[in-house]
N, C-alpha and C positions, 0 to 999 in steps of 0.2 A: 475699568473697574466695574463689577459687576454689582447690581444696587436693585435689591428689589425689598418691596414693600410687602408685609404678610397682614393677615388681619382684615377685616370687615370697615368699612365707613362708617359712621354714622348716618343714619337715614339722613334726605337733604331736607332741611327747615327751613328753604326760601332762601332769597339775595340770592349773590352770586353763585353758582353752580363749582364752579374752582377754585371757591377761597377753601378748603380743605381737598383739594386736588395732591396727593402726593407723589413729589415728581425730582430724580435726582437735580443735582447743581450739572448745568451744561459743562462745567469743566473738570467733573469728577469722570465724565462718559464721553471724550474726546472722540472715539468713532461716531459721533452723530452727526459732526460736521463732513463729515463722506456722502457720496449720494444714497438715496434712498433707491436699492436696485429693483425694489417690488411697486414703487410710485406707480401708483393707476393713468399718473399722464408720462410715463415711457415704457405703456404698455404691459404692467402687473397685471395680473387678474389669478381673482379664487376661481379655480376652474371645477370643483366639487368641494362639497362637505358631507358627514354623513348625519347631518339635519340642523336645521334652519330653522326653526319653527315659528321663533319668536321676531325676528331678525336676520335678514339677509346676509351671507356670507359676502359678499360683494362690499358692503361699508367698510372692512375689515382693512382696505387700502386707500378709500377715497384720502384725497391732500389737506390740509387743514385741522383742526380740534375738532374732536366730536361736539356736538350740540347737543342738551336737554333742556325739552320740552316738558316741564311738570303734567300739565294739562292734554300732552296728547296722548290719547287712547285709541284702540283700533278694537278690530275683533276679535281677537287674540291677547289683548292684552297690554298693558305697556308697549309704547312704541321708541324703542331706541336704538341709536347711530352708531352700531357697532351689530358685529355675529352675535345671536342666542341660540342656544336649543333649550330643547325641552328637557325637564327637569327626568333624568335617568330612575328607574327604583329596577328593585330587584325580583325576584324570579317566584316567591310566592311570599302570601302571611307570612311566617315565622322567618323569611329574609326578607325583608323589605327592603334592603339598601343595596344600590350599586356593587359588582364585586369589585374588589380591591383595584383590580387592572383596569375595569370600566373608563372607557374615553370617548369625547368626543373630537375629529376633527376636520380641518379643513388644509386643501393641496392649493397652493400657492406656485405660478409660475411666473417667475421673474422676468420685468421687462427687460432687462438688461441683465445676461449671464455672466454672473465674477466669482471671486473671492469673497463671502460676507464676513466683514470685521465685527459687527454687534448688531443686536437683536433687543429692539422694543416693544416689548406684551403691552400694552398699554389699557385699562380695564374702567376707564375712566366714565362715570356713571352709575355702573355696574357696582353698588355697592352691598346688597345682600345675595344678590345673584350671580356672582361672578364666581370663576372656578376656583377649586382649593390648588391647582396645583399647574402648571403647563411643562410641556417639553416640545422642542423643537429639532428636527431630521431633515437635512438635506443631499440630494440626488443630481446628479444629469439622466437620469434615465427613472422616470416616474412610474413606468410600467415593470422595473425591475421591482430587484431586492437588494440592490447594492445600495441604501440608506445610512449617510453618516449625522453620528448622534451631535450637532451643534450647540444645544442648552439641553443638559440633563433632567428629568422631570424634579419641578424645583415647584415648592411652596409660593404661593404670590396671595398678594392684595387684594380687594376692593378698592375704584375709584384709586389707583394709583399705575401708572408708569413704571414697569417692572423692567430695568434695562438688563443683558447679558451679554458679558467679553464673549467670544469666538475666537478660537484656536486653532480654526482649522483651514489649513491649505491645502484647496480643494475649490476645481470650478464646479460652481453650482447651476443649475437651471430650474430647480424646482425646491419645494420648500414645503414642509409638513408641520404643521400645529396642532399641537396636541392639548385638548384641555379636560380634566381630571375632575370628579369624573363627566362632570356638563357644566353650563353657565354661559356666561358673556363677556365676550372681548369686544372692547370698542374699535383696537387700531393695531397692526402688525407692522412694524419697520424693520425694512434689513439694511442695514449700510453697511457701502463696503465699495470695493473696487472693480467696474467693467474688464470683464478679459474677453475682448470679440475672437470670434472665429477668422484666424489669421487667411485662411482661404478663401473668405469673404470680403476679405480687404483688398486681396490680390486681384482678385475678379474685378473688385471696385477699380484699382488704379488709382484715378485719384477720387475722393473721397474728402468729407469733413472730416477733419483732426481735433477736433474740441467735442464732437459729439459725446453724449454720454454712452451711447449704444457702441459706440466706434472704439469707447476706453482713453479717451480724453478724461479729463479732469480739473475742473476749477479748484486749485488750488488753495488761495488766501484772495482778501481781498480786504480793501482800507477802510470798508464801514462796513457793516451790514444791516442797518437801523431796520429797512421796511423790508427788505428779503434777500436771500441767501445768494450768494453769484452760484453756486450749482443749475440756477432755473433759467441762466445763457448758453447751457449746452444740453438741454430739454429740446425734443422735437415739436416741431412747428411755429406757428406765430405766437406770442402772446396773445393773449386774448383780453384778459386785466393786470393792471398798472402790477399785482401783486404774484404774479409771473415771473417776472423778470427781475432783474436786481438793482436797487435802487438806493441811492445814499440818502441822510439827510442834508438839510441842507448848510453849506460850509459857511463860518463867517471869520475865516485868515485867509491867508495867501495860498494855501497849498493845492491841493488838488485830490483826488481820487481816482485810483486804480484795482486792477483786475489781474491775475496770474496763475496762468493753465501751465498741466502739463499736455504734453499733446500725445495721443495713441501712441505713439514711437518716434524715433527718430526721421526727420522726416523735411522734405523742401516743400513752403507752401509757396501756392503760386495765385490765388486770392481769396478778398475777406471780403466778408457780409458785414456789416453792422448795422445792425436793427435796432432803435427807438421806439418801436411799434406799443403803440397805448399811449405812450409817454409823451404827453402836446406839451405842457407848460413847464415839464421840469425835465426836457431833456438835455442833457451836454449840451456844452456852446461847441467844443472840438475835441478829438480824440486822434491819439498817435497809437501805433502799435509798432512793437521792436519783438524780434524772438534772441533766441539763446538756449544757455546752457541752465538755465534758472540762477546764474549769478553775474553772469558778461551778457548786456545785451546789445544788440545791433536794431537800429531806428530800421525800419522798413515800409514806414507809413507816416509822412511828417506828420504834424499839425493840421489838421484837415475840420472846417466845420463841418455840423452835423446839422439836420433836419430835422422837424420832430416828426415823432409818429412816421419814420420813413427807412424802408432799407435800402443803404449803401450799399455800391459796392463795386469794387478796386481790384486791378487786376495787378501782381506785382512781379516785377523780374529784378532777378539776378539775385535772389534771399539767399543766402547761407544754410546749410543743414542747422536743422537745432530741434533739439527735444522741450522747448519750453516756447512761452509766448508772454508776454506783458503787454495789457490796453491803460492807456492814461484818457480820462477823460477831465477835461478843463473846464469850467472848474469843480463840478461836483454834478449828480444828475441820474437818470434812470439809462440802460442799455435792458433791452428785452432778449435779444440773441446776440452772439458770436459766432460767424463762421468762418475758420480758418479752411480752404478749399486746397489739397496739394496731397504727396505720394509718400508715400512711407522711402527712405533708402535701403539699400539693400543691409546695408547692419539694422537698421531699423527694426526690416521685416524678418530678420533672423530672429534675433532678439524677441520678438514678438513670437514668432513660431517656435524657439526654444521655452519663454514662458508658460503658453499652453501646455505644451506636452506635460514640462513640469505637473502643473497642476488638475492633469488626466484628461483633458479635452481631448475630445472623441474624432 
C-alpha cells in the first residue's frame, strides 16, 4: 500500500531528531521486508546527479537512518546525510520560479538487477527543504530511452518516509529519481526480487544459492530483534555484530531459525556458516535441512558452532530442493550463509524462462 506523507515538518526544536519523523507502520508496506536491491553494501551506487551542491548524491543509499547534526555547519551551508541541490529559480525578474517541469535528479544503478516491488523516498531531516514532489523511472539500458515510469510524480513530505507499491514486471538495472522541482532526500530504497543473468550462473556451475546477487532469498525468519536475516545472504564478511542477523536472547525451550529460498532449483553440495563478529552470543549448534519450503530433509545434523568463525561442511547425497531451512540451538547471531551447489536442469530452465519473461537482455 502505497503511504506517503505531504506537507512541511516543523522546524527541529531540540531532543530527539525522530520523535516527529513520519514514517508508515512496517505492516501497512510488506515489500520492505525484500531485500533492498540499491543497498550500498551489495554494490548500489548514484553514479550521477545533475547537482549536488549542498549534499552528496552518494548518502542517498548508505545502510542505516540518516543522522542530524544541529550544530554542523560547512561552507556551504547546512551539512546533511542525504542528496541536496541547489535551490532552482527561473529565467528572469518577472519569472522567478522554476518551470512547472523543472527537476532535479539522480541515476541509481542497482547492486543487485530484479524486479522492484516498492520504493522508499525517505526525506528525513529535510524539513523546509525538501522537494514538493518526486517520481521514479526505471531501465536496463541507462544510456537508452526505453524508461518505465515505476512512482508517478506524486506530492511528498518533509522529514517523512514516503513509501510506493510497484507494479511493474520488469528486470531493472538502473533507477532514476526524480525531485520537483529541487531539495533534499536523505535515503532511496528499492526492494524487491534479484533476477541474475541465468548465463552467469551457468558459466558459474557451481555457485552460492543463498546469495543475494545470485537471486537467493531470505525468506522469514523466527526473531528479528537486532537485524534482519536478509544481511546472511549480503557479500562478504561481516564486519559488525549489526551485519548479520541476530536474535534476542531466548528464555524457553525453543530455538531459532532461518528460511531461504535458493536461486532455483537446485543440488547443494556445501555450506559456509559464519559467526564472524558474533564472540559471546553466537549459537551453541545449528542443523540445516533443504526442501520444498514445506517437507524438509535434515542434511547437516546437529553440529556445534564456534564463535566468530567460518564453518564449513562438504555434503553428499542432498536431494534437489528449491528451499533451505538453518535451526540454530538455542538462539544466537549467524553473519553468513552459504549454500555452495548447481542449479538442475529444471532449475536452470525455469530460471532462463523467467528472465526472458521479464525482458533481460
Amino acid at each position: 500500500m502505497t503511504t506517503v506523507f505531504t506537507g512541511p515538518a516543523q522546524p527541529y526544536s531540540g531532543g530527539d531528531p525522530y520523535a516527529d519523523h513520519r514514517a508508515p507502520d512496517p505492516a501497512d508496506v510488506p515489500f520492505t521486508a525484500l531485500p533492498d536491491l540499491a543497498d550500498r553494501r551489495v554494490g548500489g551506487s548514484v553514479v550521477a546527479a545533475s547537482d549536488e551542491f549542498f549534499a552528496e548524491r552518494e548518502n542517498l543509499l548508505l545502510p542505516g537512518r540518516p543522522v542530524f547534526d544541529p550544530a554542523a555547519f560547512g561552507h556551504k551551508g547546512k551539512i546533511m546525510d542525504g542528496w541536496e541541490t541547489r535551490r532552482r529559480r527561473g529565467t528572469s525578474p518577472d519569472e522567478p520560479h522554476p518551470a512547472p517541469g523543472a527537476f532535479d535528479w539522480a541515476l541509481i544503478r542497482l547492486g543487485a538487477p530484479g524486479v522492484v516491488r516498492g520504493i522508499v523516498v525517505d526525506t528525513a531531516h529535510f524539513r523546509g527543504n525538501h522537494p514538493h514532489a518526486v517520481a521514479v523511472h526505471g531501465t536496463d539500458d541507462p544510456e537508452g530511452d526505453d524508461w518505465t515510469e515505476l512512482v508517478p510524480r506524486t506530492e511528498v513530505g518533509g522529514h517523512a518516509a514516503n513509501a510506493f507499491d510497484v507494479a511493474v514486471e520488469r528486470r531493472l538495472t538502473h533507477l532514476r529519481l526524480a525531485q520537483y522541482p529541487d531539495g533534499g532526500v536523505a535515503r532511496l530504497r528499492a526492494h524487491g526480487e534479484a533476477v541474475p543473468d541465468p548465463a552467469w550462473l551457468a558459466a558459474l556451475g557451481t555457485f552460492d544459492l543463498l546469495a543475494l546477487e545470485n537471486g537467493g532469498l531470505a525468506e522469514d525468519a523466527s526473531d528479528r530483534f537486532y537485524s534482519p536475516p536478509v544481511h546472511t545472504t549480503h557479500p562478504g564478511r561481516p564486519r559488525t555484530m549489526d551485519e548479520g542477523w541476530e536474535t534476542r536472547r531466548r528464555r524457553d525451550a525453543g530455538h531459532d531459525w532461518l528460511r531461504y529460498r535458493l536461486a532455483g532449483e537446485a543440488t547443494v553440495r556445501a555450506v559456509e556458516i559464519d559467526t564472524g563478529t558474533y564472540k559471546g552470543n553466537a549459537p551453541g549448534w545449528a542443523s540445516l535441512s533443504v526442501g520444498d519450503g514445506d517437507a524438509w530433509t535434515e542434511v547437516l545434523p546437529r553440529t556445534p558452532l564456534l564463535p566468530d568463525a567460518v564453518h564449513r561442511f562438504v555434503l553428499n547425497g542432498v536431494p534437489p530442493a528449491t528451499h533451505a531451512r538453518l535451526d540454530v540451538f538455542p538462539d544466537g547471531g549467524i553473519g553468513r550463509l552459504r549454500l555452495h551447489g548447481a542449479l538442475t536442469d529444471t532449475g536452470a530452465r525455469q530460471l532462463a524462462d523467467r528472465y526472458r519473461a521479464l525482458g533481460g537482455r
